[in-house]
N, CA, C and O atoms as a DFTB+ gen file, in Angstrom:
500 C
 N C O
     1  1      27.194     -51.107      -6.148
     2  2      25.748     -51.271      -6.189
     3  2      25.242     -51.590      -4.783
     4  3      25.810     -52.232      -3.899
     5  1      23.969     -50.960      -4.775
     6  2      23.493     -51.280      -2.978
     7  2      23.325     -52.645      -3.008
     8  3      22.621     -53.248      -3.818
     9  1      23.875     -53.052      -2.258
    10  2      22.676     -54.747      -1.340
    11  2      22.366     -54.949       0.177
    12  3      23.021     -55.206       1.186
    13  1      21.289     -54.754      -0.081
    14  2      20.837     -54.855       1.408
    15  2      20.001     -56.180       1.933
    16  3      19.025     -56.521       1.265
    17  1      20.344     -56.911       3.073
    18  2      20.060     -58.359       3.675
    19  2      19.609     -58.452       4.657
    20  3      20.363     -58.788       5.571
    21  1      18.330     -58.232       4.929
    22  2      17.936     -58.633       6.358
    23  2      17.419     -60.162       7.135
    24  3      16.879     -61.141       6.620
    25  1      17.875     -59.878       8.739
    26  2      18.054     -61.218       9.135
    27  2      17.005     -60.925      10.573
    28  3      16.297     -60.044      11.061
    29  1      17.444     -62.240      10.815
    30  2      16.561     -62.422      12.176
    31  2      15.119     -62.608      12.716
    32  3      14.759     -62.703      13.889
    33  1      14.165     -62.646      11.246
    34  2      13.243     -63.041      11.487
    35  2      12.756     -64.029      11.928
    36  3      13.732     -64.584      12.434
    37  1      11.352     -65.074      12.207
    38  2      11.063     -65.927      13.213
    39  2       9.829     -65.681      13.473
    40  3       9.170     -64.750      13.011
    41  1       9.418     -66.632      14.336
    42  2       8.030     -66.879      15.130
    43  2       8.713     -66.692      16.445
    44  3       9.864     -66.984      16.769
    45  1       7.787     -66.164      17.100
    46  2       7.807     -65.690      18.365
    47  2       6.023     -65.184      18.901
    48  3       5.086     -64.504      18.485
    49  1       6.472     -66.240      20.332
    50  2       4.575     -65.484      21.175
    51  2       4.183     -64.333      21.357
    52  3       5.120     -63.669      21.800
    53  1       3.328     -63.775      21.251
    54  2       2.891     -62.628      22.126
    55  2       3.629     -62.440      23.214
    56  3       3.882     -63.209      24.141
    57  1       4.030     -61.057      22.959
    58  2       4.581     -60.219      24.394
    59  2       6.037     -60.880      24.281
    60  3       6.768     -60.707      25.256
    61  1       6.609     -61.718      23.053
    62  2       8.223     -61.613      23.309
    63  2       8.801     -60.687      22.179
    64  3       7.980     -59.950      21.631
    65  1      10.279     -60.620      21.704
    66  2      11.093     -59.744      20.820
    67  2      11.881     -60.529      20.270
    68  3      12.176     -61.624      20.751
    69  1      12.416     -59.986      18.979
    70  2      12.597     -60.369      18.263
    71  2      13.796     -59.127      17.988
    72  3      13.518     -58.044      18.504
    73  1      14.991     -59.198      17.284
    74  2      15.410     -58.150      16.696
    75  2      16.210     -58.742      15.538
    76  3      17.081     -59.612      15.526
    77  1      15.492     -57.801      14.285
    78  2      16.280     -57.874      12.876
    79  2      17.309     -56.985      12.727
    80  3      17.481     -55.895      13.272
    81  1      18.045     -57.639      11.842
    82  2      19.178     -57.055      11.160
    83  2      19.181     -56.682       9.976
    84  3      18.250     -57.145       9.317
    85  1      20.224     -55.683       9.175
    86  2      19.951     -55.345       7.567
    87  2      21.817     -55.231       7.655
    88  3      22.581     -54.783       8.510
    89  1      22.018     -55.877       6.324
    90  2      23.671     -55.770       6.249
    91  2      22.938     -54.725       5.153
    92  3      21.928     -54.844       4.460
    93  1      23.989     -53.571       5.333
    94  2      24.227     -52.951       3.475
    95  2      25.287     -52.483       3.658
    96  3      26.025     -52.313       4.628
    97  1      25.315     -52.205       2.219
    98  2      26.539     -52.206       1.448
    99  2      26.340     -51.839       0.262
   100  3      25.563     -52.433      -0.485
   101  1      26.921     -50.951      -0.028
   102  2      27.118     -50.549      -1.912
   103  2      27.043     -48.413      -1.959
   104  3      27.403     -47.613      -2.822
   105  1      26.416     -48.232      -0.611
   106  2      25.830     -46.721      -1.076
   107  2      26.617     -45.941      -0.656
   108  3      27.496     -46.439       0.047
   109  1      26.673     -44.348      -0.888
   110  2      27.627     -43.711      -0.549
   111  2      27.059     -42.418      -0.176
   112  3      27.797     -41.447      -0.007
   113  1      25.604     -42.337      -0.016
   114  2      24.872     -40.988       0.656
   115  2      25.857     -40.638       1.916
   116  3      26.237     -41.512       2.696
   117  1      26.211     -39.319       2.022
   118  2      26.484     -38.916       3.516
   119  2      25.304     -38.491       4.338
   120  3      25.209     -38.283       5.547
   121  1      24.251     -38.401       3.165
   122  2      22.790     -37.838       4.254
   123  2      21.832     -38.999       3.715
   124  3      21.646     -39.367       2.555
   125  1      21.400     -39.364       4.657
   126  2      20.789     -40.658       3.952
   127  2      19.578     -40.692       4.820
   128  3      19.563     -39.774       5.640
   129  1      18.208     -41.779       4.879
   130  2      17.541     -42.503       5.473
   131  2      17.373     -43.622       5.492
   132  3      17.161     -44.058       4.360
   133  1      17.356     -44.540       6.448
   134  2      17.483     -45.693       6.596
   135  2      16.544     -46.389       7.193
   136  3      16.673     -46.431       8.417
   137  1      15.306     -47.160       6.591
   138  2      14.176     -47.461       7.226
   139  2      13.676     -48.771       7.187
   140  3      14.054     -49.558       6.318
   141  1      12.609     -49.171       8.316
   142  2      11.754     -50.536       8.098
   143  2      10.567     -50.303       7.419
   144  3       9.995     -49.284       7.807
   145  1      10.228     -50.675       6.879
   146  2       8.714     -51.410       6.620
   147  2       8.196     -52.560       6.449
   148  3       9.089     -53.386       6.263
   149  1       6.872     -53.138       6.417
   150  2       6.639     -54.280       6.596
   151  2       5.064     -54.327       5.764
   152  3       4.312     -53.355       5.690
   153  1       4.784     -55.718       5.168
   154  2       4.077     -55.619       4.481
   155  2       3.213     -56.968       5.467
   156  3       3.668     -58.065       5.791
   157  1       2.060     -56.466       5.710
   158  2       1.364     -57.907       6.763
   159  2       0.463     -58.777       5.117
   160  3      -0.155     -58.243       4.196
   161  1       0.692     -59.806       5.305
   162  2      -0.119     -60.839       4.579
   163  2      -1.440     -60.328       4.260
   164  3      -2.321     -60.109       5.092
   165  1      -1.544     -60.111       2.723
   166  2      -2.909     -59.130       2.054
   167  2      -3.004     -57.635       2.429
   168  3      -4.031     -57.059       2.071
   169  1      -2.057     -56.920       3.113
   170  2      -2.364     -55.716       3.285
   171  2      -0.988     -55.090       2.375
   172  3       0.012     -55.684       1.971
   173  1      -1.313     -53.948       2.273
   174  2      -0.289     -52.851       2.046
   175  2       0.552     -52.709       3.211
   176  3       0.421     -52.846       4.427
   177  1       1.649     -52.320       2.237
   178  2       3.384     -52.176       2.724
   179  2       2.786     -50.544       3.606
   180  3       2.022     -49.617       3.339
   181  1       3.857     -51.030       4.957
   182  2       2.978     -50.085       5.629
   183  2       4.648     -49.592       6.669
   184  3       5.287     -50.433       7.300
   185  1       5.020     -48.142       6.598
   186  2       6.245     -47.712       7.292
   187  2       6.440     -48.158       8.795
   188  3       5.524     -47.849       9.557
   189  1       7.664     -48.940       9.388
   190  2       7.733     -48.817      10.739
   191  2       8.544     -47.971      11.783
   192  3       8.283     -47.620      12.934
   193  1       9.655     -47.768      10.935
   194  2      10.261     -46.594      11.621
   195  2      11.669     -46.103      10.951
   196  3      12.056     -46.979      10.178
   197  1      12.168     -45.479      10.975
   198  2      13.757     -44.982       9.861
   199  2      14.096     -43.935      10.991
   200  3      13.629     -43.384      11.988
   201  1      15.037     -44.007      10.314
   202  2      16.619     -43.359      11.005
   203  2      17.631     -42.351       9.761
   204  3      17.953     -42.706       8.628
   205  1      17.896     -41.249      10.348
   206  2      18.872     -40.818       9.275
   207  2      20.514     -40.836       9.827
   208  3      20.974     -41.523      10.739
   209  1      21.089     -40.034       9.122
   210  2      22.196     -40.032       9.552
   211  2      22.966     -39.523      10.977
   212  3      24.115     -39.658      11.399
   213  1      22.220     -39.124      11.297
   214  2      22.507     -37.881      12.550
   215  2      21.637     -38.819      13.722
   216  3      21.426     -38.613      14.917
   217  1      21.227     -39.981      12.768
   218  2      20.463     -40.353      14.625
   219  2      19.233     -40.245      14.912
   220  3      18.612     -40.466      15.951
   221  1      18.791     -39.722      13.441
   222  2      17.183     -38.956      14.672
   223  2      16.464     -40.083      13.810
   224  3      16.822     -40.557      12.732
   225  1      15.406     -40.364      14.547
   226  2      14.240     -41.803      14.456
   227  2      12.563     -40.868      14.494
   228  3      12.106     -39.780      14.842
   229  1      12.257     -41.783      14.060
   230  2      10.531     -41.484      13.247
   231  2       9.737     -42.801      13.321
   232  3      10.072     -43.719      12.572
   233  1       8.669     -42.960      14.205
   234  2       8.244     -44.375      14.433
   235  2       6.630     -43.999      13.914
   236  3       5.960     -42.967      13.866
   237  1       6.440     -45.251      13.605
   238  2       4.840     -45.271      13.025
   239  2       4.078     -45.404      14.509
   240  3       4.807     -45.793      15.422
   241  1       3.002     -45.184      14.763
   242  2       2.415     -44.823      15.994
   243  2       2.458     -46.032      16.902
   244  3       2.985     -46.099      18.012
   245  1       1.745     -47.073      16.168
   246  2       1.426     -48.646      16.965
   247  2       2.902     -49.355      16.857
   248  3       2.871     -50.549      16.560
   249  1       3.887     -48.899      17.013
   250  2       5.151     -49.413      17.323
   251  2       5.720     -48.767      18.333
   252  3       6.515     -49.265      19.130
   253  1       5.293     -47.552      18.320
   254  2       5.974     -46.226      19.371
   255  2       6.003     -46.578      21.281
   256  3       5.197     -46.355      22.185
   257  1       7.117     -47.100      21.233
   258  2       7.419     -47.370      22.633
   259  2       7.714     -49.015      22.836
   260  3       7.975     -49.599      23.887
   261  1       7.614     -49.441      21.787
   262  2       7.970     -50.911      21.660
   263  2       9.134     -51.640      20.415
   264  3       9.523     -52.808      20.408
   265  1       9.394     -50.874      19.725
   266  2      10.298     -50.846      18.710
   267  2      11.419     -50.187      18.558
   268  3      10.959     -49.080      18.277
   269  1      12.620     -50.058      18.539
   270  2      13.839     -49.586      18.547
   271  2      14.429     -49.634      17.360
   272  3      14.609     -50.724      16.816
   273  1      14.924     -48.150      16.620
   274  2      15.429     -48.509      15.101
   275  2      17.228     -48.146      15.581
   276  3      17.448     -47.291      16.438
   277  1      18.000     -48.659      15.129
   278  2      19.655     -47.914      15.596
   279  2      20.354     -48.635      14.550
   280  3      19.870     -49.515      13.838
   281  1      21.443     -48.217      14.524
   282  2      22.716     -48.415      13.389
   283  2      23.518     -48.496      13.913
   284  3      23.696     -47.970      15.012
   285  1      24.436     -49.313      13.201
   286  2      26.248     -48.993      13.686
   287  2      26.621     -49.039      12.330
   288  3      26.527     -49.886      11.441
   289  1      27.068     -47.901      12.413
   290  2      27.823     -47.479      11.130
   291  2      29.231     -48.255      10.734
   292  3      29.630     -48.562       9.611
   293  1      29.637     -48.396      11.573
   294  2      31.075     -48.833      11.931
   295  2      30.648     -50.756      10.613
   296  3      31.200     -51.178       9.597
   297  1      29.694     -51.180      11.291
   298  2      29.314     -52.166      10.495
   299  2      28.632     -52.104       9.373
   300  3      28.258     -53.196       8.944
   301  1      28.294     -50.980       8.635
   302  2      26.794     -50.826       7.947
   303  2      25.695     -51.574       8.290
   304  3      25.108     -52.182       7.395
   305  1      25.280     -51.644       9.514
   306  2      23.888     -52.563       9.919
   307  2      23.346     -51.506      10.880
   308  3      23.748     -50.952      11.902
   309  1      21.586     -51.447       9.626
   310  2      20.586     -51.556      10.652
   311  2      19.785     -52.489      11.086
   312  3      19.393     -53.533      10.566
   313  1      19.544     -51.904      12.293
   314  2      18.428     -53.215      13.402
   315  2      17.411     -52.283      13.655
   316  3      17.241     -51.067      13.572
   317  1      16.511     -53.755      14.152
   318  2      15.022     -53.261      14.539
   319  2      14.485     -53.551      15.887
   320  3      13.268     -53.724      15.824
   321  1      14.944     -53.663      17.043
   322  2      14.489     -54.040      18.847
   323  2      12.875     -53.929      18.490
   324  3      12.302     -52.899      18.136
   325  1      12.237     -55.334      18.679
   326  2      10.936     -55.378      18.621
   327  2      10.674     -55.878      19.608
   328  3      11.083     -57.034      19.717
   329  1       9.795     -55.224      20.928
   330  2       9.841     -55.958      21.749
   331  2       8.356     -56.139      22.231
   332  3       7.697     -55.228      21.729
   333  1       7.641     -56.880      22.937
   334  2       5.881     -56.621      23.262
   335  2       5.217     -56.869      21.678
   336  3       4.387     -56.169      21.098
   337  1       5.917     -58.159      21.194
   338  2       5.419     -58.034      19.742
   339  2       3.632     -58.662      20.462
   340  3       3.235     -59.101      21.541
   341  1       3.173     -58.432      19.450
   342  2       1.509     -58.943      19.362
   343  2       1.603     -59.201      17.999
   344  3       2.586     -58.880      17.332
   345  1       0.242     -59.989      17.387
   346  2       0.027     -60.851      16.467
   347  2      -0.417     -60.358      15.239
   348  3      -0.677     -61.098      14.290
   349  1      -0.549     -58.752      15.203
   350  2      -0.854     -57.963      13.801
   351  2       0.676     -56.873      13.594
   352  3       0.841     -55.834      12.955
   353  1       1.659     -57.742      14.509
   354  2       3.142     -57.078      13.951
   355  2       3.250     -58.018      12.859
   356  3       3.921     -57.707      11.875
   357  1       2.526     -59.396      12.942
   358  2       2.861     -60.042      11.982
   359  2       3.448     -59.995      10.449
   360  3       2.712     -60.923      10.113
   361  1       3.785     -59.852       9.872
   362  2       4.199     -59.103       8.485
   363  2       5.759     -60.162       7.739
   364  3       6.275     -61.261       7.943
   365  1       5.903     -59.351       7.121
   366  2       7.257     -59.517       6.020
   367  2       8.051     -58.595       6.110
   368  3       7.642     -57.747       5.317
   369  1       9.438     -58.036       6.860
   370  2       9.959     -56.966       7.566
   371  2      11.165     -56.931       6.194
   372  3      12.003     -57.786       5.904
   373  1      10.867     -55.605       5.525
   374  2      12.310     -55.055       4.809
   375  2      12.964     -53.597       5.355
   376  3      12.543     -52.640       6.003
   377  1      14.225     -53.980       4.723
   378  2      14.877     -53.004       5.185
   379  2      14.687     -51.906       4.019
   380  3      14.076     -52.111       2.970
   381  1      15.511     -50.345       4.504
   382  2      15.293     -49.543       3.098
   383  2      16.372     -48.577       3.139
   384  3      16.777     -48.270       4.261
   385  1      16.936     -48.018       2.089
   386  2      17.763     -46.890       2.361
   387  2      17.624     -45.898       1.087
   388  3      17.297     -46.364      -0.005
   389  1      17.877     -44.545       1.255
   390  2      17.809     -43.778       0.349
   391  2      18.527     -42.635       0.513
   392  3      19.183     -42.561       1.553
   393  1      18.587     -41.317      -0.591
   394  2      18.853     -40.157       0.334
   395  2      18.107     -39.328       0.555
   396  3      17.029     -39.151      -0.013
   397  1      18.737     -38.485       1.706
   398  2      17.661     -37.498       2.316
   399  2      17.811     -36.151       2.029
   400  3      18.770     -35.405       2.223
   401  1      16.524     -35.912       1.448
   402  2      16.770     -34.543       0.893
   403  2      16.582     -33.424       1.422
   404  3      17.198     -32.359       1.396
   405  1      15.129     -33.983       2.188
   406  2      14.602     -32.519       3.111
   407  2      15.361     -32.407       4.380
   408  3      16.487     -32.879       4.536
   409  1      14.794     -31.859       5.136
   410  2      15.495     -32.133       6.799
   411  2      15.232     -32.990       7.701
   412  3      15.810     -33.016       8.788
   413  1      14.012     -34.063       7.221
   414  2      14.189     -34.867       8.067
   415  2      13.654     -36.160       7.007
   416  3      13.652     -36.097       5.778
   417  1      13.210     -37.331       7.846
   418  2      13.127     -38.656       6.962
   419  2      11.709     -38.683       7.123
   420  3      11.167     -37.814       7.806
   421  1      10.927     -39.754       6.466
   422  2      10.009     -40.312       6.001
   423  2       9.488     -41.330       6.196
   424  3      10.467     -42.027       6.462
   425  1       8.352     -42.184       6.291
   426  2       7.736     -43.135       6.350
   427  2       6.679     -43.138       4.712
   428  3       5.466     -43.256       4.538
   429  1       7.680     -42.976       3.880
   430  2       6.826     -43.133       2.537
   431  2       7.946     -43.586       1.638
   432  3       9.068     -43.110       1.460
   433  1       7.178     -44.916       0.981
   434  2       8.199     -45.787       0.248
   435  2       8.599     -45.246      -0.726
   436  3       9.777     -45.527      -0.946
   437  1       8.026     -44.388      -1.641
   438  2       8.789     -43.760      -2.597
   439  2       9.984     -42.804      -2.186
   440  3      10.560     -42.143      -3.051
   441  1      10.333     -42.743      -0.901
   442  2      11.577     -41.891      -0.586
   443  2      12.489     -42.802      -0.998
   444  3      13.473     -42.359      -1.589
   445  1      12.347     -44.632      -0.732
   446  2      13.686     -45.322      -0.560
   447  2      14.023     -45.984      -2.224
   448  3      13.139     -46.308      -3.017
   449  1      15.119     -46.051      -2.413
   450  2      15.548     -46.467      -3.760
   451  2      15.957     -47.837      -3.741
   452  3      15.535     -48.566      -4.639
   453  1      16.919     -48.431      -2.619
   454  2      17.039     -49.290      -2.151
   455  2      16.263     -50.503      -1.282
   456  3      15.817     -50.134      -0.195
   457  1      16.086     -51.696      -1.590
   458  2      15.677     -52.563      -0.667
   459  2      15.869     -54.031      -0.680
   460  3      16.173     -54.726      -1.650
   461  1      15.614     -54.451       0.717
   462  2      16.196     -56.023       1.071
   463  2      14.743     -56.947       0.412
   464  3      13.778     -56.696      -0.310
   465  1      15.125     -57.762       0.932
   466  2      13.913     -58.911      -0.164
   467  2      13.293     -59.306       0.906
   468  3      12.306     -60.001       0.664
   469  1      13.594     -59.048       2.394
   470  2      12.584     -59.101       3.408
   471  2      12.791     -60.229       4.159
   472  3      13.404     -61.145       3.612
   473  1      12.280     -60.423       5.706
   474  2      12.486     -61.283       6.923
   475  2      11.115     -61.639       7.383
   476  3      10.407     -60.636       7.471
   477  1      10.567     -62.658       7.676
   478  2       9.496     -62.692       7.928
   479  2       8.853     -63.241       9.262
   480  3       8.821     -64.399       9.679
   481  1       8.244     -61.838       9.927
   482  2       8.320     -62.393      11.603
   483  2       6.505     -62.676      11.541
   484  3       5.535     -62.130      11.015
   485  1       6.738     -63.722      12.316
   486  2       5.257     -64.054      12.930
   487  2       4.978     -64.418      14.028
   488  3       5.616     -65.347      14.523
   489  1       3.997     -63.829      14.693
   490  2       3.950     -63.484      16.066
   491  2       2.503     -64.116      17.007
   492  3       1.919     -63.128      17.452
   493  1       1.899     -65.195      17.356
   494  2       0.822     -65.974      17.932
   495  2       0.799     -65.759      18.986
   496  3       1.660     -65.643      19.859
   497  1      -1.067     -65.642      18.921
   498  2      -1.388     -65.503      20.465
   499  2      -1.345     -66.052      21.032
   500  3      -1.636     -65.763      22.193
């Protein structure tokens, strides 16, 4: 059975980083996607970036150039390099995994079947 655990959340100022972790374990896709999302306090769960198997990454726009998604397979852990956080990264950070059907991955939660119960970073100006 999947379980997935993410870590490393925290408070942190403006303009520092933070990087989460996701242990999993249980799945056996060889083509898979593997993603963040984050749900900010009263808003909708909103995609931050996924990864498939082969490596290739998909970032939501207002993260793009400040966020890093990567894996080591070797461990089953994905991470999230958040760096230049500001104060509407604020949120509840889960991890996600699923499989991939088309040719590439997604930023839409109904792709993932799997998920962590979430890390919660908060970020002050």
């Amino acid at each position: 059975q999947e379980h997935m655990v993410e870590s490393g959340g925290g408070s942190v100022q403006a303009g520092g980083s933070l990087r989460l972790s996701c242990a999993a374990s249980g799945y056996t896709y060889s083509t898979y996607c593997m993603a963040w999302f984050r749900r900010p306090l009263g808003k909708d769960r909103e995609g931050v970036a996924t990864i498939d198997e082969d490596g290739m990454t998909i970032y939501e726009d207002s993260v793009k150039g400040r966020f890093t998604i990567s894996q080591d397979n070797a461990k089953n852990t994905l991470y999230l390099q958040m760096d230049s956080l500001k104060p509407e990264d604020s949120a509840l950070y889960h991890c996600a995994a699923g499989y991939r059907e088309g040719a590439a991955c997604h930023l839409r939660d109904w792709d993932y079947n799997y998920w962590g119960q979430g890390t919660q970073v908060t970020v002050s100006s």
